[in-house]
Structures are given as C-alpha cells and as structure tokens.
ROGU-199954 format. One record per residue (C-alpha): residue number from 1; residue in three letters; x, y, z. Coordinates in steps of 0.25 Angstrom, whole numbers, plus 5000, padded with zeros to 4 digits. Each point is the difference from the previous one (the first is absolute). Example, Ala and Ser with C-alpha at 12.3 -4.5 7.8 and 13.67 -1.06 7.14 Angstrom:
<rs>
+-------+-------+------+------+------+
! torse ! selum !    x !    y !    z !
+-------+-------+------+------+------+
!     1 !   ala ! 5049 ! 4982 ! 5031 !
!     2 !   ser ! 5006 ! 5014 ! 4998 !
+-------+-------+------+------+------+
</rs>
This chain:
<rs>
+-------+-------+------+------+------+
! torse ! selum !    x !    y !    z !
+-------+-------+------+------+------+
!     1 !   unk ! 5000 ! 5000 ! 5000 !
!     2 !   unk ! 5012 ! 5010 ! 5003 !
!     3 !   unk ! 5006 ! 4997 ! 4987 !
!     4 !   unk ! 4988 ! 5003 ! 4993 !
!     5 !   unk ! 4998 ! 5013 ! 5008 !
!     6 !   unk ! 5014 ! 5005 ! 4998 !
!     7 !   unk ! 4998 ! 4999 ! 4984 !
!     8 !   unk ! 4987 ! 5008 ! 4998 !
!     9 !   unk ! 4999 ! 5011 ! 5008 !
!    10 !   unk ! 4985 ! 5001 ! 4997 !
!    11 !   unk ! 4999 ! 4986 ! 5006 !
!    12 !   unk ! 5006 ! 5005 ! 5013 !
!    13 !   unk ! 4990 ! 5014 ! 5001 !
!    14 !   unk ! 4989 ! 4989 ! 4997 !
!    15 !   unk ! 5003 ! 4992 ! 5011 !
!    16 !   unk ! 5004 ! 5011 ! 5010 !
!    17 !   unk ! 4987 ! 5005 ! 4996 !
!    18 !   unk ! 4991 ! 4985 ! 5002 !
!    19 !   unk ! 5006 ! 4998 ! 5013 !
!    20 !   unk ! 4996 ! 5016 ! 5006 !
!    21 !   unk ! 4986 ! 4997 ! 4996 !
!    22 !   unk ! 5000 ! 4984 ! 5004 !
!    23 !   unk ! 5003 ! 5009 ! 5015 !
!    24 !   unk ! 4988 ! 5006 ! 4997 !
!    25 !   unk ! 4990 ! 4987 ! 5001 !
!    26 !   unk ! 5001 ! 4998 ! 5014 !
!    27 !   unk ! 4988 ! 5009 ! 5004 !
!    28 !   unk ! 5005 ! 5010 ! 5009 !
!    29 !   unk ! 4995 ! 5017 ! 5003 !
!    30 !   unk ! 5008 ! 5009 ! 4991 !
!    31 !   unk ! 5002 ! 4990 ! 4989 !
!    32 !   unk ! 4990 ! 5009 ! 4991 !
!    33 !   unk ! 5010 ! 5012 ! 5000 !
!    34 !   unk ! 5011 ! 4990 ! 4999 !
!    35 !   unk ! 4993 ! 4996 ! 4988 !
!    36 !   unk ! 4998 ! 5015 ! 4994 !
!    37 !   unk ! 5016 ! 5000 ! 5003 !
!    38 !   unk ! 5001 ! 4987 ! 4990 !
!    39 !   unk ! 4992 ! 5004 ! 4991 !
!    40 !   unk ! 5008 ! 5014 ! 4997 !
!    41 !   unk ! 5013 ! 4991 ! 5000 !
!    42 !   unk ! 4995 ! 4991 ! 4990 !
!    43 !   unk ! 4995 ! 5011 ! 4991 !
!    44 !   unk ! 5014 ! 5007 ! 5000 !
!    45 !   unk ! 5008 ! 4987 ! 4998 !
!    46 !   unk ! 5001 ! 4993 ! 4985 !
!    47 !   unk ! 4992 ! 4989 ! 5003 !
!    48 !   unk ! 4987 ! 4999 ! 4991 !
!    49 !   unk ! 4995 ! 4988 ! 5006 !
!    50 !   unk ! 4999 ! 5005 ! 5011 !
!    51 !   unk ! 4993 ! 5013 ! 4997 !
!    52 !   unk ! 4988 ! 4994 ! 4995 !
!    53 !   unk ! 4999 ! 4991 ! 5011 !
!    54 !   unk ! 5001 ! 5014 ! 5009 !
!    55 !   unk ! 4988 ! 5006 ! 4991 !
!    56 !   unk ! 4993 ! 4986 ! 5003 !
!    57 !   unk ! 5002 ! 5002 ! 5014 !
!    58 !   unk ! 4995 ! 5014 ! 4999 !
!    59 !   unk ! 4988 ! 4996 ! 4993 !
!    60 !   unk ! 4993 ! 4995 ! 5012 !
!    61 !   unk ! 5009 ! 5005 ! 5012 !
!    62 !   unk ! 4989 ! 5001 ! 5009 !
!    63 !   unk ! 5000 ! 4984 ! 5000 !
!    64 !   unk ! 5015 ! 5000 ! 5000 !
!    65 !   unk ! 5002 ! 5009 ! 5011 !
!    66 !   unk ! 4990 ! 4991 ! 5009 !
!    67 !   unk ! 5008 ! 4988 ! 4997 !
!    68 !   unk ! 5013 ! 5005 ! 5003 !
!    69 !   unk ! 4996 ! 5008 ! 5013 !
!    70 !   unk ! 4987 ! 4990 ! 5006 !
!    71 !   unk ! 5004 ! 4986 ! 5005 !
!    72 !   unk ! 4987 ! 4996 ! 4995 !
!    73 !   unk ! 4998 ! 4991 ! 4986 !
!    74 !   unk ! 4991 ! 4993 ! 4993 !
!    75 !   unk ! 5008 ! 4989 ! 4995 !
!    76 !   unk ! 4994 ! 4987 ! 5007 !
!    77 !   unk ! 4988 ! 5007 ! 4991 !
!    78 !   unk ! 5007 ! 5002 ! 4988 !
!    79 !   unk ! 5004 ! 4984 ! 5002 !
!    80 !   unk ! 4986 ! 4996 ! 4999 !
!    81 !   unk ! 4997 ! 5007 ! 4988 !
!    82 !   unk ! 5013 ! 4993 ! 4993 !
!    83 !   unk ! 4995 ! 4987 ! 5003 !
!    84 !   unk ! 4986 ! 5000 ! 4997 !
!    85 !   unk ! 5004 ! 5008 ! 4987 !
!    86 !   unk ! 5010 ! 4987 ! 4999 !
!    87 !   unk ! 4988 ! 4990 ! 5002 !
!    88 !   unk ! 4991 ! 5007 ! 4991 !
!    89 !   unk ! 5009 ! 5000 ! 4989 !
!    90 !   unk ! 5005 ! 4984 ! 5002 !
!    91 !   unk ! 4985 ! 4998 ! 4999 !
!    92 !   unk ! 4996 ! 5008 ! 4986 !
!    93 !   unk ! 4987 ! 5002 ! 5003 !
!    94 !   unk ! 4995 ! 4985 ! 5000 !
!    95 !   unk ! 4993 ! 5000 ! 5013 !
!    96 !   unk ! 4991 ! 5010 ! 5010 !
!    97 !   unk ! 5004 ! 5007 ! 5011 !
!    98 !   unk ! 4995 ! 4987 ! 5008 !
!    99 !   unk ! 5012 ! 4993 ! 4995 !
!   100 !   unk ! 5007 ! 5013 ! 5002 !
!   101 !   unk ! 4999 ! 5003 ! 5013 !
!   102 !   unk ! 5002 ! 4984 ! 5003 !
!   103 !   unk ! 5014 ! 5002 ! 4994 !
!   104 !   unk ! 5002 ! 5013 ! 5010 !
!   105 !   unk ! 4996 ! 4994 ! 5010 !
!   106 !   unk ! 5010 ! 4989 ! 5001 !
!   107 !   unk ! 5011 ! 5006 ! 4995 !
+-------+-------+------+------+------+
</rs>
C-alpha cells in the first residue's frame, strides 16, 4: 500500500482524504461542522471523485448530519427491507403474500 501511495501523489490525497472522513462515522457532536470543514478541503483539492461525492452529500445534509452526530440508525430496519426484497425476488412473483409472508417468517 505505501509503495502505491509513494508513486501517485493523487493516491496518497485520496487516502489521506478517506481515512478523515471514515473519522467521521462514528456519531459524535460536532461531526457536522467537521463535515462542513471536509467538505471545503475536498473541493480545494484535485480530487473529482471526490467532489461529486461532496455534492452528494450535500444534497440531503440534513439526513447526513443526523447520521454523523445521532447514535440512533435505522439499519436493523433497513435489514429487513433487504431481505424481504431478497425473498421477493427469489420468488418471481409465483406465489401470494401467504407464501410470502410463510417465507418471512421462517427465515
């Protein structure tokens, strides 16, 4: 990985730029302004990738403000959704929602 970094400079931004905003995940106050202070690096550095994943963030930063600051998610939701979506698709539309929800419930 250093030997990778050490020949493109870009590469090693990029990855100096990943890991300060994998810092961000873990849901902690102030993470918001942290993330204002990421974003105004990322769109002075030469890394378009990254700036549309910056306008991305942007885009709803409401949502992404709640998730880096709140300890509260909705994945274990989200996880259901997945798998019934799984389970629907495995099954192409060939039964009910009896067999469906016969299928859900013994997963």
């Amino acid at each position: 990985m250093q030997e990778l970094t050490a020949a493109c400079p870009e590469l090693t931004a990029l990855a100096r730029q990943v890991r300060s905003f994998a810092a961000l995940l873990t849901p902690a106050e102030g993470n918001d302004a942290k993330l204002t202070t990421w974003i105004i690096t990322i769109r002075a550095a030469d890394l378009p990738h990254l700036h549309g994943f910056a306008n991305g963030l942007e885009l709803d930063r409401d949502a992404v403000n709640a998730a880096l600051t709140l300890p509260h998610h909705n994945g274990r939701t989200e996880g259901v959704n997945t798998r019934t979506k799984r389970i629907m698709r495995q099954m192409h539309g060939r039964a009910g929602f009896d067999l469906l929800r016969h299928r859900i419930l013994l997963k």
